[in-house]
C-alpha positions as CSV (number, residue, x, y, z in Angstrom):
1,X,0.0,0.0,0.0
2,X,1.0,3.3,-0.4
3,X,2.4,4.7,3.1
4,X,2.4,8.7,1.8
5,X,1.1,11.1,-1.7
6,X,0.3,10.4,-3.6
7,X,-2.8,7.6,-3.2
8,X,-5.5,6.4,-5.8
9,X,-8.1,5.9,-2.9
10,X,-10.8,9.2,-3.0
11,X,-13.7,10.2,-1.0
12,X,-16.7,12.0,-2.3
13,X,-19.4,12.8,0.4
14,X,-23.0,13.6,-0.3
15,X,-24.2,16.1,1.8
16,X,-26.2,13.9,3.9
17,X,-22.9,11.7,4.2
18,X,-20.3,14.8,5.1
19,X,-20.4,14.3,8.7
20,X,-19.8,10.1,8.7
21,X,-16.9,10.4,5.6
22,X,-15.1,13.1,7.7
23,X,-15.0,10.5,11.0
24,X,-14.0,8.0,8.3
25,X,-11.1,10.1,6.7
26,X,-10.3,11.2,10.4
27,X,-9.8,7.3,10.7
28,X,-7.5,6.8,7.7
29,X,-5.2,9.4,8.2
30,X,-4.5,8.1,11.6
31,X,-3.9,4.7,9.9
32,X,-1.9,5.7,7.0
33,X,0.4,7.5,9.1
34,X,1.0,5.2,12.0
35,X,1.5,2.2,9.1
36,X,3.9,4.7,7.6
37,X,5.7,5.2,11.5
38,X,6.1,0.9,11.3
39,X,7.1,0.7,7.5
40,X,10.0,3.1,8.6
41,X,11.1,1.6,11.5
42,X,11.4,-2.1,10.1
43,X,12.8,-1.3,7.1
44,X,15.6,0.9,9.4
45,X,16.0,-1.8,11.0
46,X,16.4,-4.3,8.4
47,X,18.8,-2.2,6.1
48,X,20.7,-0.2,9.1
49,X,19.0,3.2,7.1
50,X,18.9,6.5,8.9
51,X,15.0,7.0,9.8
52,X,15.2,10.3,8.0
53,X,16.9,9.2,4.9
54,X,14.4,6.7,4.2
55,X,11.8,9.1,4.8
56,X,13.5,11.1,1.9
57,X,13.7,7.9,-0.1
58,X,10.1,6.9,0.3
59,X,8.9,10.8,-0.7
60,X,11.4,10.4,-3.8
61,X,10.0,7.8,-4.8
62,X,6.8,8.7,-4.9
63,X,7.5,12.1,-6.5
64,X,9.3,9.9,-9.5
65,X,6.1,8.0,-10.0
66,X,3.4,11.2,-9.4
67,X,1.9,12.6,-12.7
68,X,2.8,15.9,-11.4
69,X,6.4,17.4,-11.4
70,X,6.2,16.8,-8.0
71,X,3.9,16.4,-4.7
72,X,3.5,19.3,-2.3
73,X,5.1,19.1,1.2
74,X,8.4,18.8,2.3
75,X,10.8,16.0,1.3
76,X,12.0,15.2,4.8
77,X,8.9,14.2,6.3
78,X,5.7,12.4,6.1
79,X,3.5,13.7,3.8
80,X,-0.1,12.5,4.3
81,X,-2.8,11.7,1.6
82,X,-5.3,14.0,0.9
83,X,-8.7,11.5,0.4
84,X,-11.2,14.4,0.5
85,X,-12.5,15.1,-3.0
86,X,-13.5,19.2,-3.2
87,X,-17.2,18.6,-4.5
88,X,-20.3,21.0,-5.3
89,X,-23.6,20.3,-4.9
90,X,-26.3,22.5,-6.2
91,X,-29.6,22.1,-5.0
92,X,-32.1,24.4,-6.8
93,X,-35.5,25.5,-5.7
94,X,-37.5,23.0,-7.5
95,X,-35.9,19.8,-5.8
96,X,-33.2,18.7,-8.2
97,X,-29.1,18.1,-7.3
98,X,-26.5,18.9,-9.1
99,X,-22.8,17.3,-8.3
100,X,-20.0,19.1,-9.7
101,X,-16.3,17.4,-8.8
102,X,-13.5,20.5,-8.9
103,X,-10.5,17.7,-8.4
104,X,-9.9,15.2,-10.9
105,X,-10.4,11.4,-10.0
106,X,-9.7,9.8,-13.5
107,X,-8.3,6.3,-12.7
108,X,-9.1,6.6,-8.9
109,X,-10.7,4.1,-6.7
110,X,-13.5,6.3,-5.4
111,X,-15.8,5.7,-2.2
112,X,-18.8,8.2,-2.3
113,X,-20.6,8.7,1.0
114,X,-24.2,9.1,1.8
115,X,-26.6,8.7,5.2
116,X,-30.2,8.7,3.9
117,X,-31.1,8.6,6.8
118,X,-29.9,12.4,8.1
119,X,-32.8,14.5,8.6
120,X,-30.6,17.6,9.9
121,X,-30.8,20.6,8.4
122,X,-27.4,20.6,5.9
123,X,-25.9,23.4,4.6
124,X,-26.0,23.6,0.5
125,X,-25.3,26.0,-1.9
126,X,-22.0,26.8,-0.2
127,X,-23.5,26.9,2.5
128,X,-26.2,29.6,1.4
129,X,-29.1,27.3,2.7
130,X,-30.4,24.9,4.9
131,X,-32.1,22.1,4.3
132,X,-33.7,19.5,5.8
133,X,-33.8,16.4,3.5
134,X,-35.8,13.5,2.9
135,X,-34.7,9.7,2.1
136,X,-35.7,10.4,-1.2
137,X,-33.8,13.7,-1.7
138,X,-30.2,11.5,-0.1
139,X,-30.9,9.0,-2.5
140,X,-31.5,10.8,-5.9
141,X,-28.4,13.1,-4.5
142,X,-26.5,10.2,-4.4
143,X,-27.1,9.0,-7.9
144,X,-26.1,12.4,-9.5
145,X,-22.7,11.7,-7.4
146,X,-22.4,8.3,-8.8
147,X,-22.7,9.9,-12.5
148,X,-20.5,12.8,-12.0
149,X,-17.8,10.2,-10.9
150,X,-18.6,8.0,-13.6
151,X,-18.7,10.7,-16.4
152,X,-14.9,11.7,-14.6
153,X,-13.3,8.8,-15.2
154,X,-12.8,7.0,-12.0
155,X,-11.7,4.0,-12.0
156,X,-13.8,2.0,-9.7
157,X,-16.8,2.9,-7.4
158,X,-17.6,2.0,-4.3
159,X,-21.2,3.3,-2.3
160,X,-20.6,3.5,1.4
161,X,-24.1,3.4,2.6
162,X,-24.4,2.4,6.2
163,X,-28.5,2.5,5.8
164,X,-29.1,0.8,2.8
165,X,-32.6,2.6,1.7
166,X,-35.7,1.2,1.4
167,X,-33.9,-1.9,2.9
168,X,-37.4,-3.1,4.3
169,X,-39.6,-3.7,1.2
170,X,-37.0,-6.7,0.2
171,X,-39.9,-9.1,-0.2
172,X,-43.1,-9.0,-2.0
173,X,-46.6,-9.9,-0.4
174,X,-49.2,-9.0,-2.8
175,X,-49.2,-6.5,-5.6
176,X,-46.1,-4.8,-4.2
177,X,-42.9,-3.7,-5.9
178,X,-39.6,-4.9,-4.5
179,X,-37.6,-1.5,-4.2
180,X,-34.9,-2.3,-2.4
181,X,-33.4,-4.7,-5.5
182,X,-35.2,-1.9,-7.5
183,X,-32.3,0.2,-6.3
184,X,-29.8,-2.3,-6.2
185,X,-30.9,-2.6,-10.4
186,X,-29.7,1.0,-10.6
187,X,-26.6,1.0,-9.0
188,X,-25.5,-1.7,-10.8
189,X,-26.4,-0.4,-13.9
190,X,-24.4,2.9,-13.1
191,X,-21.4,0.7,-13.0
192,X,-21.0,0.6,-9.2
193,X,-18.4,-2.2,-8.0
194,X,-19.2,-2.3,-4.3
195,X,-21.6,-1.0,-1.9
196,X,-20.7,-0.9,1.8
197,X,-23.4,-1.1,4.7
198,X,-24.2,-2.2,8.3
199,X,-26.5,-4.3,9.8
200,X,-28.3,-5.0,5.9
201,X,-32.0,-5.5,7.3
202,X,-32.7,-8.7,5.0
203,X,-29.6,-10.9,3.5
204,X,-32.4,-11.4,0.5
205,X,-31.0,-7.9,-1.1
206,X,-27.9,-9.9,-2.1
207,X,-29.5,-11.4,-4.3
208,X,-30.4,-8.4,-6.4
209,X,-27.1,-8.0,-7.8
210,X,-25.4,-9.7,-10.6
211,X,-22.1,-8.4,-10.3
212,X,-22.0,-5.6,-7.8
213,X,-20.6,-6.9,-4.5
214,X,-22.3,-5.8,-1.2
215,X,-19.9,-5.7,1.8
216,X,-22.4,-6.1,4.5
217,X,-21.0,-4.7,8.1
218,X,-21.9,-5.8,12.3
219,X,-21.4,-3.6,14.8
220,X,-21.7,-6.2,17.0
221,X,-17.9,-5.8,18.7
222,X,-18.7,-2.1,19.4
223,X,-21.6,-2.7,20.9
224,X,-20.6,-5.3,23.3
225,X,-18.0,-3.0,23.9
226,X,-20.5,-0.3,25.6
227,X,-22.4,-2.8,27.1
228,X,-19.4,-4.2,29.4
229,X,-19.1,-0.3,29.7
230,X,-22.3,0.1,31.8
231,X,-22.6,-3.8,32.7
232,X,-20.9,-5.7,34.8
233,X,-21.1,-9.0,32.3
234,X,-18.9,-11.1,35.2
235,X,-21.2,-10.4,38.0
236,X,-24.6,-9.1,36.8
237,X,-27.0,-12.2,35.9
238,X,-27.9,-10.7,32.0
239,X,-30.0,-12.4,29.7
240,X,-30.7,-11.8,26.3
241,X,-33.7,-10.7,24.7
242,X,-35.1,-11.4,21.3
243,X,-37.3,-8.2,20.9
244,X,-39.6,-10.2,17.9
245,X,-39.3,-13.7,16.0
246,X,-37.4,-11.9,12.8
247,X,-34.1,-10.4,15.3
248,X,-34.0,-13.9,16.6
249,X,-30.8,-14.7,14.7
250,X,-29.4,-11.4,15.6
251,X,-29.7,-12.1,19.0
252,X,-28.9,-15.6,19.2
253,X,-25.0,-14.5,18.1
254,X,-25.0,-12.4,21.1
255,X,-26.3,-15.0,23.6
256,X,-23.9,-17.1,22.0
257,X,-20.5,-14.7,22.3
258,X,-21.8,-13.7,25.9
259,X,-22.4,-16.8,26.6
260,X,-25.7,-15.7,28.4
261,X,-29.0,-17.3,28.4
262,X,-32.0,-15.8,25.5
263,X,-35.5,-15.4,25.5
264,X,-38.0,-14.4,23.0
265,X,-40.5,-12.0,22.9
266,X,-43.6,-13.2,20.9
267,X,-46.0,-9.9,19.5
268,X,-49.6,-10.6,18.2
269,X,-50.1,-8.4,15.6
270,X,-53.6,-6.9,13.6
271,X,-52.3,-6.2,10.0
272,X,-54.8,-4.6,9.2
273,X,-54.0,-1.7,11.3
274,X,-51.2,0.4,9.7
275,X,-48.4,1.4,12.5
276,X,-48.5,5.4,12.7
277,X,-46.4,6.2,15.5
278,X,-44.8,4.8,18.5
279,X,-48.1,4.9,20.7
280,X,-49.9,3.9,17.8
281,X,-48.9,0.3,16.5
282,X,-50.9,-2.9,15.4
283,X,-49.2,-4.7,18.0
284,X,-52.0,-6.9,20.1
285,X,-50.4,-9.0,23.0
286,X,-47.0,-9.3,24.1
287,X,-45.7,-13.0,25.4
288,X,-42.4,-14.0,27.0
289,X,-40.7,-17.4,26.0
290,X,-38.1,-17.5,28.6
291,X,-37.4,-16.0,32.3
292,X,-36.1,-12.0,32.8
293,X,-37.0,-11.8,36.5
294,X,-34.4,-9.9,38.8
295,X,-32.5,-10.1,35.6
296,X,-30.4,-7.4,33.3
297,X,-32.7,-7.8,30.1
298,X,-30.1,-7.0,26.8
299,X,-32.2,-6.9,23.2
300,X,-30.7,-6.3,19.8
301,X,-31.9,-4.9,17.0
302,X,-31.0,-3.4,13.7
303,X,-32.8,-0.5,13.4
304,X,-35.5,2.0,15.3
305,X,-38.1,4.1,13.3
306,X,-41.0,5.4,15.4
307,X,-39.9,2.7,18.7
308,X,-43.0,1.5,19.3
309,X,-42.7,-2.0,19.0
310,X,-39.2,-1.6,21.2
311,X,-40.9,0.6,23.6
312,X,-43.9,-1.9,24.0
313,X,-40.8,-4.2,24.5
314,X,-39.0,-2.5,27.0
315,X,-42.3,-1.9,29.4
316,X,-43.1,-5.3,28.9
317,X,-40.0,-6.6,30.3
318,X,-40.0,-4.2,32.9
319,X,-43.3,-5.4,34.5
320,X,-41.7,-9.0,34.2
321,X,-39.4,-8.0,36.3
322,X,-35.9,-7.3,34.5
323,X,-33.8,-5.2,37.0
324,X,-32.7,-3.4,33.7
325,X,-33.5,-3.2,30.4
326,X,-30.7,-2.0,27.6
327,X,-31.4,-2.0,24.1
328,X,-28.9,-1.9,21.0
329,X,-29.8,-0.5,17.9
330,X,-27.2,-0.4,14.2
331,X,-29.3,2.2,12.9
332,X,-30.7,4.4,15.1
333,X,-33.6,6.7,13.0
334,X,-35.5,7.9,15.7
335,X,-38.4,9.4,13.4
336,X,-41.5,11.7,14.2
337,X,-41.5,12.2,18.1
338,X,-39.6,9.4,19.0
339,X,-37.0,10.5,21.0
340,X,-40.1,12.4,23.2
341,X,-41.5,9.2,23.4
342,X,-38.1,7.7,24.5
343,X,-37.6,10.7,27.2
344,X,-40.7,9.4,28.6
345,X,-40.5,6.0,29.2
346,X,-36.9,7.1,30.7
347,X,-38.5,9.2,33.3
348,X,-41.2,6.1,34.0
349,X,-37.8,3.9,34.7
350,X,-38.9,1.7,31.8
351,X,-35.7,1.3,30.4
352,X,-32.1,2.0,31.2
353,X,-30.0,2.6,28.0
354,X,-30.2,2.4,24.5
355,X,-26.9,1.5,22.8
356,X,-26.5,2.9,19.0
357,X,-24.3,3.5,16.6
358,X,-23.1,7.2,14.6
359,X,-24.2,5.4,11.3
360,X,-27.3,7.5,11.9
361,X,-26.0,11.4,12.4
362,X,-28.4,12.5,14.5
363,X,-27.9,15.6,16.9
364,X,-30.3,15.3,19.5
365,X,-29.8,12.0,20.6
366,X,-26.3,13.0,21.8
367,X,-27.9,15.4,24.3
368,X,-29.7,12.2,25.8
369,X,-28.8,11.1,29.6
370,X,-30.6,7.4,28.2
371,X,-28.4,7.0,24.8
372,X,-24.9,5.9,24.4
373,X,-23.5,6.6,20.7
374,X,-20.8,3.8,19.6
375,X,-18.7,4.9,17.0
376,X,-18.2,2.8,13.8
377,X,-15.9,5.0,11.7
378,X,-12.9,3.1,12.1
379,X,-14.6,0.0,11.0
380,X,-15.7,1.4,8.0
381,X,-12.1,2.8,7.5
382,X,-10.8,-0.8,8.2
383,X,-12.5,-2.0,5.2
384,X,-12.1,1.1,2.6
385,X,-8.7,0.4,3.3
386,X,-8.7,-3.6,2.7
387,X,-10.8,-3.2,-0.6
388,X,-8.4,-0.9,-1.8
389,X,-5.2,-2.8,-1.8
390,X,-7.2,-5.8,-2.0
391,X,-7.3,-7.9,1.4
392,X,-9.2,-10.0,2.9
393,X,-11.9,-9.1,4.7
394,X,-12.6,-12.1,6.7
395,X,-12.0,-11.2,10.2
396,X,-14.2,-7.9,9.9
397,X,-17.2,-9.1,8.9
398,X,-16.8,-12.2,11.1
399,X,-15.8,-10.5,14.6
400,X,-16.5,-13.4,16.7
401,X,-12.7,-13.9,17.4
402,X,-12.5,-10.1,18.9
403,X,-15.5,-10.4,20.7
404,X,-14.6,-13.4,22.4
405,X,-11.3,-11.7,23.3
406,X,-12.9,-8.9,24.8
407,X,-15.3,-11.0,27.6
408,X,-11.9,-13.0,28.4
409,X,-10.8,-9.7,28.9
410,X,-13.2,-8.8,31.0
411,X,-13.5,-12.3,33.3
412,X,-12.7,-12.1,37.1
413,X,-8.4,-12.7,37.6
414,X,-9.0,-15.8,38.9
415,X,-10.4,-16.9,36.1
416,X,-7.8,-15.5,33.9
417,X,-5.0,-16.9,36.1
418,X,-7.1,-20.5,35.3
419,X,-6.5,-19.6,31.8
420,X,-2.8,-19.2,31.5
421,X,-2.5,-23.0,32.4
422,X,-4.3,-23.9,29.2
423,X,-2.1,-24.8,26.0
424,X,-1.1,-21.2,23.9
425,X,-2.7,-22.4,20.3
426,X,-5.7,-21.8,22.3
427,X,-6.0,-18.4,24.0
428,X,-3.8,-16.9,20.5
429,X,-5.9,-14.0,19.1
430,X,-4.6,-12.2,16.1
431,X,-4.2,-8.7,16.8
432,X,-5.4,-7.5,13.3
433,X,-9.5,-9.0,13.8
434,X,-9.5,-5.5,15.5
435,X,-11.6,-3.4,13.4
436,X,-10.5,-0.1,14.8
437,X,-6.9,-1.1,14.9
């Protein structure tokens, strides 16, 4: 990989996507430069080189190989990537984008950014007006990005999506389109190599694409991470909670790497009431496979619109007797009055904390005594870099190794004492499954 300037590896962030790529870029700027700090030091090492000489060396090299006379910076020290593509968008009063791209990317391997799922007001224009957008606006933003790059002569693209949208009408049930592979139709027919995402809600998307390849992200390490944060998992008897029959696998892999008990909650539904809000739902009965009495009750989803059927939840396992009940969430939307709703049931004691993810950028839940933001930046960063100088993958999307080296981490020290006895092939982690390494 390339340790300094100049890279092929570009960013181009939609304006709903701006505040994600710049945690992102923060994330591999940090990792270029500290694989930059090893590469030095080894190769010192190995070819008894002055540190600075081969710093000189490295940046000659690279200024032999640029297009340009040469790169800007000084020869004597580390000169770090710029990923950030300068880009314009225009949005004019009847509704329609415009993407204008004032850097060339011709031959570059570019990643372009987008949360649909931001509903702040964002600055456009050059910052001449703010606007709140919807899912559709982000997503029709998005394709004029994908065609300005195209039409620039990039080399590869790659959609880094972390809400796929309109991930939940994946399946048909009557005389219904399926828009989510709608989508995935476009994309692919716009020449897109690879989309990036978290938590997809339905593995069936895959199946949409004939060539595009869809990277699908967990954020289940980061989440466990909180969790041990405000939960003791060595001495506080937790069990976990399925919140409904379709997060059942979801939540199984969490019983599994906590090795804690799970439970199931089982909702009677009347579909032929249309869910409005989260007071509001077609949800009938509520009944508990399983025992959450005197109990921390943990449930797992992967994402929150209104809440209702997670607040219904949450109450519900509080009059059954759970001591506390903590909810994770991948995708954290929070629409219409959700987070009032949420304020409320916090001040009734019905729930301790909800555990989500920045995915979602959404400013008023980080004002919230109740919520707990994870970050998953350097995750996403992880695998821009991987696909870019083409590596494997395999330990990021399956974190299982990490996760079971973070509860060993977090066992009593007599239980870690017991450990050392045990033969070394088993307690060897590799220290690169760490996705924010």
């Amino acid at each position: 990989m390339p340790y300094s300037e100049p890279t092929n590896l570009a960013v181009v962030a939609c304006p709903g996507g701006e505040s994600f790529a710049n945690e992102v870029i923060t994330h591999l700027r940090h990792m270029y430069k500290h694989r930059f700090s090893l590469k030095n030091d080894v190769i010192s090492k190995r070819y008894s080189m002055d540190k600075g000489e081969l710093v000189q060396q490295i940046n000659l090299d690279n200024d032999l190989h640029t297009s340009d006379l040469c790169i800007r910076g000084q020869i004597d020290k580390y000169r770090p990537p710029v990923f950030k593509v300068n880009t314009r968008f225009t949005y004019f009063a009847n509704g329609e984008f415009k993407c204008e791209l004032n850097e060339c990317v011709r031959g570059k391997d570019v990643f372009i950014f987008q949360d649909v799922e931001n509903h702040e007001a964002i600055p456009l224009n050059d910052g001449k007006n703010l606007q709140k957008l919807s899912v559709n606006d982000h997503v029709m933003s998005l394709l004029v990005a994908i065609d300005a790059v195209r039409q620039a002569g990039a080399r590869q693209i790659t959609l880094v999506v972390p809400v796929y949208p309109y991930s939940r009408q994946h399946k048909k049930k009557g005389r219904e389109g399926l828009t989510a592979a709608l989508l995935g139709h476009i994309y692919e027919s716009m020449e897109v190599r690879r989309i990036i995402t978290l938590d997809l809600h339905s593995r069936e998307i895959v199946n949409a694409f004939s060539h595009t390849h869809l990277e699908n992200l967990h954020a289940s390490y980061q989440i466990i991470r909180e969790l041990a944060k405000v939960v003791d998992l060595t001495k506080e008897d937790l069990v976990v909670v399925s919140p409904d029959t379709g997060a059942i696998d979801r939540n199984k892999f969490y019983a599994t790497g906590l090795k804690k008990p799970l439970a199931m909650i089982y909702k009677e539904r009347d579909y032929s009431i249309v869910t409005q809000d989260a007071k509001n739902t077609n949800i009938k009965s509520i009944k508990l496979l399983g025992d959450v009495k005197g109990k921390v009750a943990f449930l797992a989803d992967d994402m929150l619109g209104t809440g209702g059927t997670l607040l219904k939840a949450m109450g519900f396992l509080h009059e059954q007797g759970a001591t506390k009940v903590i909810a994770a969430i991948s995708l954290p939307f929070f629409t219409g009055n959700a987070i009032q709703l949420f304020d409320e049931a916090y001040q009734k004691g019905l729930f301790y904390r909800i555990i989500g993810t920045n995915a979602v950028y959404h400013e008023d839940l980080l004002n919230r005594e109740w919520y707990i933001s994870t970050n998953v930046s350097g995750l996403f960063a992880n695998v821009i870099t991987r696909l870019h100088h083409e590596q494997s993958l395999g330990d990021l999307l399956d974190n299982r190794s990490i996760i079971d080296k973070l509860i060993k981490a977090s066992r009593p020290a007599e239980t870690k004492d017991a450990q050392v006895q045990d033969p070394p092939a088993k307690n060897k982690v590799q220290n690169n499954c760490d996705p924010i390494a």
